[in-house]
Predicted model as a PDB file, atoms N, CA, C, CB and O in Angstrom, pLDDT in the B-factor column:
MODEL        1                                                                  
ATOM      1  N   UNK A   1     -21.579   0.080  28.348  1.00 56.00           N  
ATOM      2  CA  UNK A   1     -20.283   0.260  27.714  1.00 56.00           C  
ATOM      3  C   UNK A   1     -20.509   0.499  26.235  1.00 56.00           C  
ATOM      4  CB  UNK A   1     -19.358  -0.968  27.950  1.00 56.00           C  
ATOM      5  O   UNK A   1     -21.518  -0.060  25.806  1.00 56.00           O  
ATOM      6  N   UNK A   2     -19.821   1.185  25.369  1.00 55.00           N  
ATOM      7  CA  UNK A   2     -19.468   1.685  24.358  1.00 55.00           C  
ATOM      8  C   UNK A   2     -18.446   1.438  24.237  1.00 55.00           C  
ATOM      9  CB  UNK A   2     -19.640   2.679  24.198  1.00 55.00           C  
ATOM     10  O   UNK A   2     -17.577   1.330  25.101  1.00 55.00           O  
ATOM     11  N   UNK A   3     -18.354   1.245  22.601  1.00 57.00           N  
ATOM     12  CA  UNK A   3     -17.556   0.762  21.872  1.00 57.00           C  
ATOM     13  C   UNK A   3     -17.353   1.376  20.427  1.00 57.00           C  
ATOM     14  CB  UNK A   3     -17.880  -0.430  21.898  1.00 57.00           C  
ATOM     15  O   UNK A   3     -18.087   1.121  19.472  1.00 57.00           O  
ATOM     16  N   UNK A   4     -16.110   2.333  20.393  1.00 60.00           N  
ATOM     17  CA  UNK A   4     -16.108   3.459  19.156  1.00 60.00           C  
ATOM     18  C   UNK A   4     -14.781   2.752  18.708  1.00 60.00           C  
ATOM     19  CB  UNK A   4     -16.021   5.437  19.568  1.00 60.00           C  
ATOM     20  O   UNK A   4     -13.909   2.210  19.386  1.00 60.00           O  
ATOM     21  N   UNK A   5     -14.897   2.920  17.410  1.00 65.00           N  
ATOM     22  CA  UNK A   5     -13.504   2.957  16.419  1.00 65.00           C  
ATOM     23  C   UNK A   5     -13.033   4.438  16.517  1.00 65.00           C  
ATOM     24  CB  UNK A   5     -13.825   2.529  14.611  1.00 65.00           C  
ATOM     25  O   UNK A   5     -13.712   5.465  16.550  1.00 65.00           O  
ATOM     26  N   UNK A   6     -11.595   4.256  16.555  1.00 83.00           N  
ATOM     27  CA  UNK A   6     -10.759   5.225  16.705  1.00 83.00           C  
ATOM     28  C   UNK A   6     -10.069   5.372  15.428  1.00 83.00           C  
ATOM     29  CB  UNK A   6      -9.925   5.013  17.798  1.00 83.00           C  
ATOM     30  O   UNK A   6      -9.114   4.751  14.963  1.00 83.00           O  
ATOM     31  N   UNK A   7     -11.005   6.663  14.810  1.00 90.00           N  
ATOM     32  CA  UNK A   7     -11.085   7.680  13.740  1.00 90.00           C  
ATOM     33  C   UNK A   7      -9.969   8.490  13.557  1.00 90.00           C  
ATOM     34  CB  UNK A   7     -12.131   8.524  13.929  1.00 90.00           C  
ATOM     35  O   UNK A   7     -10.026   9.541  14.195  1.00 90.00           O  
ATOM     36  N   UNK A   8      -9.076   8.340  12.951  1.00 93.00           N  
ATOM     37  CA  UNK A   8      -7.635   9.337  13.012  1.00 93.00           C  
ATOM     38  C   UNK A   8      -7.219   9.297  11.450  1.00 93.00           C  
ATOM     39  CB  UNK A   8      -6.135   8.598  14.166  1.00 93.00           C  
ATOM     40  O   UNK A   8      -7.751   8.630  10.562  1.00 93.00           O  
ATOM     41  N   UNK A   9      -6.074  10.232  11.348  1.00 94.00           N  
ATOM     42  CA  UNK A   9      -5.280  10.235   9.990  1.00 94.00           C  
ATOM     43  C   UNK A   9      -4.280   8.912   9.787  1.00 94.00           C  
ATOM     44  CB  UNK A   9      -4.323  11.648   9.941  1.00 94.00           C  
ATOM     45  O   UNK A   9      -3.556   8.670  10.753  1.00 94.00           O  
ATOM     46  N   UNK A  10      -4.181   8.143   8.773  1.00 95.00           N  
ATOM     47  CA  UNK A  10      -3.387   7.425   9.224  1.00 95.00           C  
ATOM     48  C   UNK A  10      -2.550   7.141   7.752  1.00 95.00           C  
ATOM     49  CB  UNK A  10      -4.079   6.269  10.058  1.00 95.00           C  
ATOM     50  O   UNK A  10      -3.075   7.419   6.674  1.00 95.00           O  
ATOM     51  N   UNK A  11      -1.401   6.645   7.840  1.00 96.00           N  
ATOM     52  CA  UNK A  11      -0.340   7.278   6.430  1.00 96.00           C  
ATOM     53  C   UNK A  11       0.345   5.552   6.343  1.00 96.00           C  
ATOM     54  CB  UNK A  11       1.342   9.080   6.997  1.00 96.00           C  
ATOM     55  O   UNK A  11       0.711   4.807   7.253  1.00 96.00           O  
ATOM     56  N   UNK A  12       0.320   5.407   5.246  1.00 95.00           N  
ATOM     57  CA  UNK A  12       0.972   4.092   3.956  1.00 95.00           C  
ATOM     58  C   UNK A  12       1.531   4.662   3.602  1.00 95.00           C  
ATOM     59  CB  UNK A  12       0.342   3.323   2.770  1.00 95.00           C  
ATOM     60  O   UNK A  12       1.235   5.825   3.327  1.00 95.00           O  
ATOM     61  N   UNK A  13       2.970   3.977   3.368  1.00 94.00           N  
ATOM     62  CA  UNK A  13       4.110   3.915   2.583  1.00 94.00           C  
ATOM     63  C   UNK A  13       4.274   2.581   1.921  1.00 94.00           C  
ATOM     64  CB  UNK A  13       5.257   4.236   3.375  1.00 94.00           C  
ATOM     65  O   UNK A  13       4.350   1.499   2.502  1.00 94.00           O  
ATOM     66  N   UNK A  14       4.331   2.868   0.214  1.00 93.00           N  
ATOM     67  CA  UNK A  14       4.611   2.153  -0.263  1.00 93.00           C  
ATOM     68  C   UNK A  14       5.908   1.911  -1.050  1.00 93.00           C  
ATOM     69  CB  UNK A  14       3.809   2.111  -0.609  1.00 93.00           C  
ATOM     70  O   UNK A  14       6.083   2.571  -2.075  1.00 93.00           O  
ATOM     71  N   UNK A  15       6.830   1.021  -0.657  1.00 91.00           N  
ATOM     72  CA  UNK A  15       8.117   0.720  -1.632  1.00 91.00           C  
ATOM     73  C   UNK A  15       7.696   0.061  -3.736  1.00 91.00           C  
ATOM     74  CB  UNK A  15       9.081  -0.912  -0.481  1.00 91.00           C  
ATOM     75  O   UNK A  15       7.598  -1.165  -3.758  1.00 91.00           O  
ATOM     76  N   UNK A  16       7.581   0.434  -4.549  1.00 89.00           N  
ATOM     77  CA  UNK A  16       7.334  -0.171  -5.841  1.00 89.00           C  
ATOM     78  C   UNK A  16       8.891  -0.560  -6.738  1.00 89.00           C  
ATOM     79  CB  UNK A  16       6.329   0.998  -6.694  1.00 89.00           C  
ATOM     80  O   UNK A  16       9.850   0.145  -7.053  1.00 89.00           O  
ATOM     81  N   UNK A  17       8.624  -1.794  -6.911  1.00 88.00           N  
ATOM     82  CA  UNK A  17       9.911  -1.822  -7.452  1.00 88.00           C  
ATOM     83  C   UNK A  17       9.334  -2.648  -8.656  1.00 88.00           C  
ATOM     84  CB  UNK A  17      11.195  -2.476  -6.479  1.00 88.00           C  
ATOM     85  O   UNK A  17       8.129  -2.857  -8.521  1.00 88.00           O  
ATOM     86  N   UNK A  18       9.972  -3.252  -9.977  1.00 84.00           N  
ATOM     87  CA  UNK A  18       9.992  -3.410 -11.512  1.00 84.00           C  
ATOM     88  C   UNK A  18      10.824  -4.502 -10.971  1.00 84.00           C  
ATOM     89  CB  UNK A  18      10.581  -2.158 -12.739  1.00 84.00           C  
ATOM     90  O   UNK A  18      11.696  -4.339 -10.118  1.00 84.00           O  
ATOM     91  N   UNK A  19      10.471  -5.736 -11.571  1.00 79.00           N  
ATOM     92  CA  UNK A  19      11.623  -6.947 -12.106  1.00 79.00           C  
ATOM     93  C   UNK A  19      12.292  -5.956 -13.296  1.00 79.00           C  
ATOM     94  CB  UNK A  19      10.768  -8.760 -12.904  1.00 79.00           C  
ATOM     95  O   UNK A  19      11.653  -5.125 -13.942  1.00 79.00           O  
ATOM     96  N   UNK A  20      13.809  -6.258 -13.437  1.00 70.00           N  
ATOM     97  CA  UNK A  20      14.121  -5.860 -14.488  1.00 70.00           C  
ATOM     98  C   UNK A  20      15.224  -4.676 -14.882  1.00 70.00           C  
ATOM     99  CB  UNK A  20      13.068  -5.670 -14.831  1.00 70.00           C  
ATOM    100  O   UNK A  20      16.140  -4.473 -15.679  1.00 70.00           O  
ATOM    101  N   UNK A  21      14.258  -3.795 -13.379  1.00 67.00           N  
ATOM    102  CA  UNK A  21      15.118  -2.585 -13.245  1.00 67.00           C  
ATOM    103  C   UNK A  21      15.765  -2.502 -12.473  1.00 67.00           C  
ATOM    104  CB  UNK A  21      14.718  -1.606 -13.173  1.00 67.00           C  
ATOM    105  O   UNK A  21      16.316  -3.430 -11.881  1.00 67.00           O  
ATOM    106  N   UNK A  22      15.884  -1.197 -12.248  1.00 68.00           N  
ATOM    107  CA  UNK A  22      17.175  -1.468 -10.894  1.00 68.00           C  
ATOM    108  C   UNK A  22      16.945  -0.402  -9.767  1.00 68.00           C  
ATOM    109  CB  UNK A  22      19.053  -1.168 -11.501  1.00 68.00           C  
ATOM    110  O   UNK A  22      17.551  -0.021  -8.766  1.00 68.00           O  
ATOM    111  N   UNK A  23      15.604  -0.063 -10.509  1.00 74.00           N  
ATOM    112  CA  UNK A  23      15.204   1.673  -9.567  1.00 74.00           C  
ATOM    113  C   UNK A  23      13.648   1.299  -8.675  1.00 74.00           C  
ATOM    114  CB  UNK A  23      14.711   3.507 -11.175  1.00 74.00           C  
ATOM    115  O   UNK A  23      12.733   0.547  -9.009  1.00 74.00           O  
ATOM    116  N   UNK A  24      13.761   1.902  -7.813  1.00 85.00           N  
ATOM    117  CA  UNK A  24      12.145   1.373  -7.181  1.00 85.00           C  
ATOM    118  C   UNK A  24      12.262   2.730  -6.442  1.00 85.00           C  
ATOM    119  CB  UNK A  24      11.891  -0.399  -5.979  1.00 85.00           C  
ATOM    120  O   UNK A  24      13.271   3.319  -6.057  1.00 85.00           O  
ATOM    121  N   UNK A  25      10.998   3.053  -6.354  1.00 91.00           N  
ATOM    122  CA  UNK A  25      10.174   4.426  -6.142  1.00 91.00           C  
ATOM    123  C   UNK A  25       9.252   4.228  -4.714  1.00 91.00           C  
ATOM    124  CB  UNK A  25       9.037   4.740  -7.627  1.00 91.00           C  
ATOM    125  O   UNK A  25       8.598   3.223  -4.433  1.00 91.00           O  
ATOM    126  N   UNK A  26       9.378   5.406  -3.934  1.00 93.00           N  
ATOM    127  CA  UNK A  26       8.216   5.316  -2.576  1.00 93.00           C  
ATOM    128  C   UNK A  26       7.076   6.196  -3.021  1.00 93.00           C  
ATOM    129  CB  UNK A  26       8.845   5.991  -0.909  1.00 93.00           C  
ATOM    130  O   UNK A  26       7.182   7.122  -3.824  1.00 93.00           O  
ATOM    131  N   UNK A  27       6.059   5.837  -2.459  1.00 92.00           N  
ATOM    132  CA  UNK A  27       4.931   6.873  -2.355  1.00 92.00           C  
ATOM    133  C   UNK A  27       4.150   6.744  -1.366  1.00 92.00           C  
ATOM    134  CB  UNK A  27       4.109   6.927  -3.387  1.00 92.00           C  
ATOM    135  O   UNK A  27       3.642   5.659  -1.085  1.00 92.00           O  
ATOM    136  N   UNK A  28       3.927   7.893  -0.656  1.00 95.00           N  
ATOM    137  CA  UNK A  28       3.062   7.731   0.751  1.00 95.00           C  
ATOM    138  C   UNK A  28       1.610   8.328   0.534  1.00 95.00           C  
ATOM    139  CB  UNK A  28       3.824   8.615   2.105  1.00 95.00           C  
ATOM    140  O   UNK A  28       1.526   9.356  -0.137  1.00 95.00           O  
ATOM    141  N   UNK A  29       0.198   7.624   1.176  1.00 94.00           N  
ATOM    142  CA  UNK A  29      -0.970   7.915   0.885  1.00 94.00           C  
ATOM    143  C   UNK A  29      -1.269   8.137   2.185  1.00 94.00           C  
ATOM    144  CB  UNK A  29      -1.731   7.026   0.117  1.00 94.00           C  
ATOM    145  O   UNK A  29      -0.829   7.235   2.898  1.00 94.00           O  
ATOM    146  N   UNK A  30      -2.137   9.417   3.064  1.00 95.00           N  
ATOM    147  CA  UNK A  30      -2.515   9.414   3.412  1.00 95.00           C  
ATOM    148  C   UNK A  30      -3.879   9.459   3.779  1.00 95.00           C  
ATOM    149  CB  UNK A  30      -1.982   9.584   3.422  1.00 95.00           C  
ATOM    150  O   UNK A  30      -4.630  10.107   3.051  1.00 95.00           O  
ATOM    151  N   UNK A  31      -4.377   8.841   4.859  1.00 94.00           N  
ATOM    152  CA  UNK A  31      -6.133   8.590   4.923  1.00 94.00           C  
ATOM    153  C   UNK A  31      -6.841   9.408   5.778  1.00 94.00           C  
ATOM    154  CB  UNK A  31      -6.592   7.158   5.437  1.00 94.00           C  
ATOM    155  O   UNK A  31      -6.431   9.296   6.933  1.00 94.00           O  
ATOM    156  N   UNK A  32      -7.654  10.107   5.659  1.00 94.00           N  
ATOM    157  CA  UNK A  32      -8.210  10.907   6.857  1.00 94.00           C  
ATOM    158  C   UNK A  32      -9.348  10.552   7.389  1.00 94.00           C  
ATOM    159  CB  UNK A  32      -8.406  12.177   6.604  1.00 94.00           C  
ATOM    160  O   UNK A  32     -10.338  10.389   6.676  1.00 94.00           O  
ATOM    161  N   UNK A  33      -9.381  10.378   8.720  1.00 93.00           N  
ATOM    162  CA  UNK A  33     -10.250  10.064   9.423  1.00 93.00           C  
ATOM    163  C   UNK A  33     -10.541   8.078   9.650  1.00 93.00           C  
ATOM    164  CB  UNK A  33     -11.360  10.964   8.747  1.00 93.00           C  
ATOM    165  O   UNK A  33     -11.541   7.417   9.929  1.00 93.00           O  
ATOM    166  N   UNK A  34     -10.157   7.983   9.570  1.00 93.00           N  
ATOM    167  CA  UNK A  34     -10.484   6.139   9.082  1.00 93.00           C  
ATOM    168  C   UNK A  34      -9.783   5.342  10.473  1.00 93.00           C  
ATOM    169  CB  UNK A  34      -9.328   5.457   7.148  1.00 93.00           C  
ATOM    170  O   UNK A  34      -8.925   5.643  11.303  1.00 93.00           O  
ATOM    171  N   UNK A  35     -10.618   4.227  10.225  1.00 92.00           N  
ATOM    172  CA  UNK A  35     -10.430   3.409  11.489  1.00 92.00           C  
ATOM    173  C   UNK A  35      -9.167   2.677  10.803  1.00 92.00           C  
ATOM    174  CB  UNK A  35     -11.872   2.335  12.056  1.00 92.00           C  
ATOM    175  O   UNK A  35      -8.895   2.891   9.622  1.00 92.00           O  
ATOM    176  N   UNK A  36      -8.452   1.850  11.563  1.00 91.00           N  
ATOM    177  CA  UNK A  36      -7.455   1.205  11.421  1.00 91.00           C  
ATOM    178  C   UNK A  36      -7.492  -0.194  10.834  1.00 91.00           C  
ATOM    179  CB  UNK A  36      -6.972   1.250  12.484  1.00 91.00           C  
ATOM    180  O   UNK A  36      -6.424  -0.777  10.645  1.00 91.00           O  
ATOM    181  N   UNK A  37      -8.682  -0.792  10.523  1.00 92.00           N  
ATOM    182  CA  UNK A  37      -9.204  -1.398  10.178  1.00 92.00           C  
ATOM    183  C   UNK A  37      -9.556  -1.052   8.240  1.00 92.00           C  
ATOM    184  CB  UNK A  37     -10.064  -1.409  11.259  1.00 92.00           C  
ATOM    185  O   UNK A  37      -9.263  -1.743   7.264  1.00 92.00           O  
ATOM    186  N   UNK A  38      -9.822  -0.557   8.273  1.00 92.00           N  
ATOM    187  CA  UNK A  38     -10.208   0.541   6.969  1.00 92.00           C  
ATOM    188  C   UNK A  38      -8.798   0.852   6.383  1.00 92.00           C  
ATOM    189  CB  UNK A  38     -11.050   2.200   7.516  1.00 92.00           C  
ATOM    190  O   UNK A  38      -8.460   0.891   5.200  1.00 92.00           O  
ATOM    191  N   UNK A  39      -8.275   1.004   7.183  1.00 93.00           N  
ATOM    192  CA  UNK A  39      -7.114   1.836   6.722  1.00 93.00           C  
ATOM    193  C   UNK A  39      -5.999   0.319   6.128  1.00 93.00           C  
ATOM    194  CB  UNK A  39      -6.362   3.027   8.346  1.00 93.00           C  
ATOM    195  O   UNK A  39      -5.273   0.172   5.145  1.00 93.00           O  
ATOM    196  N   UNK A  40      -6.341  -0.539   7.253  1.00 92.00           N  
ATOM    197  CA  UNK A  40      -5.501  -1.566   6.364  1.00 92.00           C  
ATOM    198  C   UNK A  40      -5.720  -2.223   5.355  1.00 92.00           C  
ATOM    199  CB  UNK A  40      -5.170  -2.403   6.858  1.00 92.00           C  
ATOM    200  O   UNK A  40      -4.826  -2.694   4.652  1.00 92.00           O  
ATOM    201  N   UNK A  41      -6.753  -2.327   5.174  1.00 91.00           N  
ATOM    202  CA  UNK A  41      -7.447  -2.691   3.888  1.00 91.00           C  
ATOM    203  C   UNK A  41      -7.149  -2.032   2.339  1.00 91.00           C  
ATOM    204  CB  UNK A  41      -8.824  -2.405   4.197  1.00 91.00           C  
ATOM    205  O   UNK A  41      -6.965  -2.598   1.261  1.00 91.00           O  
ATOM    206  N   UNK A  42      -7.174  -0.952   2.613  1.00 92.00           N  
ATOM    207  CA  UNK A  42      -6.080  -0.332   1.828  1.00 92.00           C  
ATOM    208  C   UNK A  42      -4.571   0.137   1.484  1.00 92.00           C  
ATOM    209  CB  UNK A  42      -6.364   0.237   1.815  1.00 92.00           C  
ATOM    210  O   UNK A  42      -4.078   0.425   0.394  1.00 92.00           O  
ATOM    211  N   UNK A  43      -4.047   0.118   2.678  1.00 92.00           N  
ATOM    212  CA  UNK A  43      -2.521  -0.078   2.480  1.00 92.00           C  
ATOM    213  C   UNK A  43      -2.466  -1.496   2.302  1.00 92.00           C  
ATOM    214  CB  UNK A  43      -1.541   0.425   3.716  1.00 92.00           C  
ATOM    215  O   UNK A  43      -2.568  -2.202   3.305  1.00 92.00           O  
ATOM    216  N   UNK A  44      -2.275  -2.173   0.838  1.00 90.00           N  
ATOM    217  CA  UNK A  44      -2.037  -3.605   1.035  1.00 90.00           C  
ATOM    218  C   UNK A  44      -0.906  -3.385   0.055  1.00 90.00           C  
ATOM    219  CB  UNK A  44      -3.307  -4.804   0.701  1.00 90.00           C  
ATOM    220  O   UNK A  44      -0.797  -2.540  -0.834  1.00 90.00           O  
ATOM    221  N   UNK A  45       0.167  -4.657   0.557  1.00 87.00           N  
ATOM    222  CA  UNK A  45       1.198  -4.939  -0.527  1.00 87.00           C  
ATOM    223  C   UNK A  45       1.040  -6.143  -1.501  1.00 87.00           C  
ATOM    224  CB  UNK A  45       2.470  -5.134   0.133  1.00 87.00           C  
ATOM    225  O   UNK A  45       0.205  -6.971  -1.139  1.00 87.00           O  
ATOM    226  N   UNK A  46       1.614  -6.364  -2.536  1.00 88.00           N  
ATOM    227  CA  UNK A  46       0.985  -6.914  -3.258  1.00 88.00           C  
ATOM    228  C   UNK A  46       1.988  -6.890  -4.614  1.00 88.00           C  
ATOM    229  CB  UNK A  46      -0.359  -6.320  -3.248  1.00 88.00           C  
ATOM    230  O   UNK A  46       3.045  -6.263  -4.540  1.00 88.00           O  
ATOM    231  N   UNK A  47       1.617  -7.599  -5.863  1.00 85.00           N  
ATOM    232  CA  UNK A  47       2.103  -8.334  -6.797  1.00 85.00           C  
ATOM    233  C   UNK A  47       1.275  -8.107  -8.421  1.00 85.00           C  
ATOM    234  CB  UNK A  47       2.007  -9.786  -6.160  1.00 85.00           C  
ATOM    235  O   UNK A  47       0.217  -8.702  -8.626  1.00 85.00           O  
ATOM    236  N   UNK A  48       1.759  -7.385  -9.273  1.00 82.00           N  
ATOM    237  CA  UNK A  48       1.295  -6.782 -10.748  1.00 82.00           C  
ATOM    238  C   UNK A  48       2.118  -7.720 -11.486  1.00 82.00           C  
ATOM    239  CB  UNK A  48       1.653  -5.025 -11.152  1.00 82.00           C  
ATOM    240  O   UNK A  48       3.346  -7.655 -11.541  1.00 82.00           O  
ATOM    241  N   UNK A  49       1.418  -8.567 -12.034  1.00 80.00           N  
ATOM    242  CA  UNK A  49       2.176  -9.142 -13.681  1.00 80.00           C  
ATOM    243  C   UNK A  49       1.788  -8.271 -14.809  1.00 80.00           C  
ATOM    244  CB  UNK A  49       1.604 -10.809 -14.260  1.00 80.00           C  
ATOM    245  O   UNK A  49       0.808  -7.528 -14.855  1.00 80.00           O  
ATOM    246  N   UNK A  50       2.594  -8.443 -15.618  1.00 74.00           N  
ATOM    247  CA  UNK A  50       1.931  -8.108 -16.930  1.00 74.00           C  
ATOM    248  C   UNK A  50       1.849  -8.810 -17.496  1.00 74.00           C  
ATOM    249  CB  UNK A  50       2.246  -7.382 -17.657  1.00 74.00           C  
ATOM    250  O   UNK A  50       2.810  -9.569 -17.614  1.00 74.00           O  
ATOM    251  N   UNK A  51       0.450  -9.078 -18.357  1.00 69.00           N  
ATOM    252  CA  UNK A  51      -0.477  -9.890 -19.006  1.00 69.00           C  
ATOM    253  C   UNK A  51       0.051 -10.233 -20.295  1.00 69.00           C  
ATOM    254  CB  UNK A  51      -1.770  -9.271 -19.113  1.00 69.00           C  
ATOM    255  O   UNK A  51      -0.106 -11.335 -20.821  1.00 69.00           O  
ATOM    256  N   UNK A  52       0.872  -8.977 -20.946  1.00 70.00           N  
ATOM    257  CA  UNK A  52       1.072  -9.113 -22.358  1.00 70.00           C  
ATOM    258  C   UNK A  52       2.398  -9.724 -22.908  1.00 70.00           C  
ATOM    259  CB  UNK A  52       0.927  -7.833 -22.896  1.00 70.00           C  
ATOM    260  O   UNK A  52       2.654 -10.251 -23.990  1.00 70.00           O  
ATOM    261  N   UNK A  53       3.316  -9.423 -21.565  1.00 67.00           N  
ATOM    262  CA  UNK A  53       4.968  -9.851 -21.356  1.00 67.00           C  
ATOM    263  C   UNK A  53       5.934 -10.127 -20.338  1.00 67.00           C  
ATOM    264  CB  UNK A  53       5.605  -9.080 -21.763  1.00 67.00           C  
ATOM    265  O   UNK A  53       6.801  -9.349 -19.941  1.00 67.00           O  
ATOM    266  N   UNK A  54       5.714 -11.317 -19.937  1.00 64.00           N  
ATOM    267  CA  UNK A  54       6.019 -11.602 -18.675  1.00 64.00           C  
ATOM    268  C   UNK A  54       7.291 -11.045 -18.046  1.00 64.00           C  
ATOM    269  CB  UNK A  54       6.019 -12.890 -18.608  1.00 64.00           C  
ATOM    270  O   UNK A  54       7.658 -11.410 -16.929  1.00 64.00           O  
ATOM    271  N   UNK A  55       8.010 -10.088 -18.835  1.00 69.00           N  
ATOM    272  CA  UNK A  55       9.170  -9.756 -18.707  1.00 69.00           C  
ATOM    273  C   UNK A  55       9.161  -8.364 -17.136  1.00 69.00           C  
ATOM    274  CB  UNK A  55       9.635  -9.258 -20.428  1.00 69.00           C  
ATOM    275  O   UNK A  55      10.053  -8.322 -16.289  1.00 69.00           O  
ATOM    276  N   UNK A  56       8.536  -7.883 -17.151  1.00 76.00           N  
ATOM    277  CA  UNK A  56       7.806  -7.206 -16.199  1.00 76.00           C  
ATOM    278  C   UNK A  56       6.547  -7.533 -14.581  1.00 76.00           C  
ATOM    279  CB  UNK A  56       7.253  -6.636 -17.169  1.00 76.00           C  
ATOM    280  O   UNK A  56       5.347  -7.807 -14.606  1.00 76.00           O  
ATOM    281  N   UNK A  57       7.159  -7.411 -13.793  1.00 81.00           N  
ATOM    282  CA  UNK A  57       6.549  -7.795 -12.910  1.00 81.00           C  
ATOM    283  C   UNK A  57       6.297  -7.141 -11.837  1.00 81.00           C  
ATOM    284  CB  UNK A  57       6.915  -8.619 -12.699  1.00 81.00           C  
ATOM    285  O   UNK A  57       6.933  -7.532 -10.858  1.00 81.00           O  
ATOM    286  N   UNK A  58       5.441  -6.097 -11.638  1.00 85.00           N  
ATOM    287  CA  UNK A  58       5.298  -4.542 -10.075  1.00 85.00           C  
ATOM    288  C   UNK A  58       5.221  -5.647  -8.831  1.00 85.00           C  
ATOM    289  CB  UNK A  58       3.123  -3.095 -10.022  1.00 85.00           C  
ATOM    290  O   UNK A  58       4.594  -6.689  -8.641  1.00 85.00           O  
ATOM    291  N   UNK A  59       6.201  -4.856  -8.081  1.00 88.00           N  
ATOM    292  CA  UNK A  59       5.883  -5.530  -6.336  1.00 88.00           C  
ATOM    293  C   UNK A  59       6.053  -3.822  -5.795  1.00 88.00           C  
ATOM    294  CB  UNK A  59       7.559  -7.110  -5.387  1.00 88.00           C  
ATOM    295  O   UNK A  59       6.735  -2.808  -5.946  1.00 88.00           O  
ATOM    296  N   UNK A  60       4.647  -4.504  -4.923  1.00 88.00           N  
ATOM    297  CA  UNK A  60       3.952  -3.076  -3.883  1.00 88.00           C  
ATOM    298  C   UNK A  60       4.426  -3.743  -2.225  1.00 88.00           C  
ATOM    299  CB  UNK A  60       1.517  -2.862  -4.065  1.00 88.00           C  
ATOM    300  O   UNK A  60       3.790  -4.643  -1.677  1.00 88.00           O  
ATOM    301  N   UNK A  61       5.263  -3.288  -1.818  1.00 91.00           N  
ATOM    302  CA  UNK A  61       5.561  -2.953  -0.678  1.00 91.00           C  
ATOM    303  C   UNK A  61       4.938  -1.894   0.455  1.00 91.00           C  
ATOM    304  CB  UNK A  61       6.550  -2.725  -0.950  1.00 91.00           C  
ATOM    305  O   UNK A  61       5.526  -0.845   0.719  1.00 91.00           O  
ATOM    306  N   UNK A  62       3.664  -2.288   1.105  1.00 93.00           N  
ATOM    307  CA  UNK A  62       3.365  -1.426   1.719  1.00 93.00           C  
ATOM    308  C   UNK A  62       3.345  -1.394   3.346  1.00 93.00           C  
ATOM    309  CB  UNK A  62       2.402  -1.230   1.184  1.00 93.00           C  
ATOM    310  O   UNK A  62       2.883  -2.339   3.985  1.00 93.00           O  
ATOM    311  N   UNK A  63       3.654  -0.725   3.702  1.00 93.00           N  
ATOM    312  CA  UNK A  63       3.613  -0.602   5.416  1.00 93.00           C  
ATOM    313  C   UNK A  63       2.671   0.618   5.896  1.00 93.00           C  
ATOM    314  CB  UNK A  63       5.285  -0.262   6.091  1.00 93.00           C  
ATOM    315  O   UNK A  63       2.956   1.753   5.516  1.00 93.00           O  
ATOM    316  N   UNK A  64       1.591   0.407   6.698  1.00 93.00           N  
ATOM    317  CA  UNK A  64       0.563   0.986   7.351  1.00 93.00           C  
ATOM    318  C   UNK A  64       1.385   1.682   9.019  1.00 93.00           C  
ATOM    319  CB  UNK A  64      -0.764  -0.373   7.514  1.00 93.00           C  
ATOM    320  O   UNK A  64       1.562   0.827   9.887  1.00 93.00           O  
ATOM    321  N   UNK A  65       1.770   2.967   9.315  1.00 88.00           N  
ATOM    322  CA  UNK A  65       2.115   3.912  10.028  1.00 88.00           C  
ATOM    323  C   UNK A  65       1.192   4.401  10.504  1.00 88.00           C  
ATOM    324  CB  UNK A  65       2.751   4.663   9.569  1.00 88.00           C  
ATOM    325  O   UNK A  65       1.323   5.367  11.255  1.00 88.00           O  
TER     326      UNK A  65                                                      
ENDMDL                                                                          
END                                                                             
């Protein structure tokens, strides 16, 4: 028996939104060829402070498709 990772295109969408504002932006990345495994590793969602003024804060919303 064999055992292959299944190598395909596979597409992240990310929601970004700003404490503060009132506007939040999508952007979709797609990956070519990558196991699903791989691929989630990089679509991650996640949390940006800023260092200099806490007044600002990025949230990454991402979902792996």
């Amino acid at each position: 028996i064999s055992f292959a990772s299944c190598k395909k295109d596979r597409v992240c969408t990310c929601t970004v939104s700003v404490t503060g504002g009132t506007t939040s932006s999508t952007y979709v990345m797609t990956m070519t060829k990558v196991s699903k495994g791989t691929a989630k590793k990089a679509c991650v969602s996640g949390t940006n402070y800023d260092t200099t003024s806490a007044a600002f804060i990025t949230t990454y919303d991402c979902k792996l498709s």
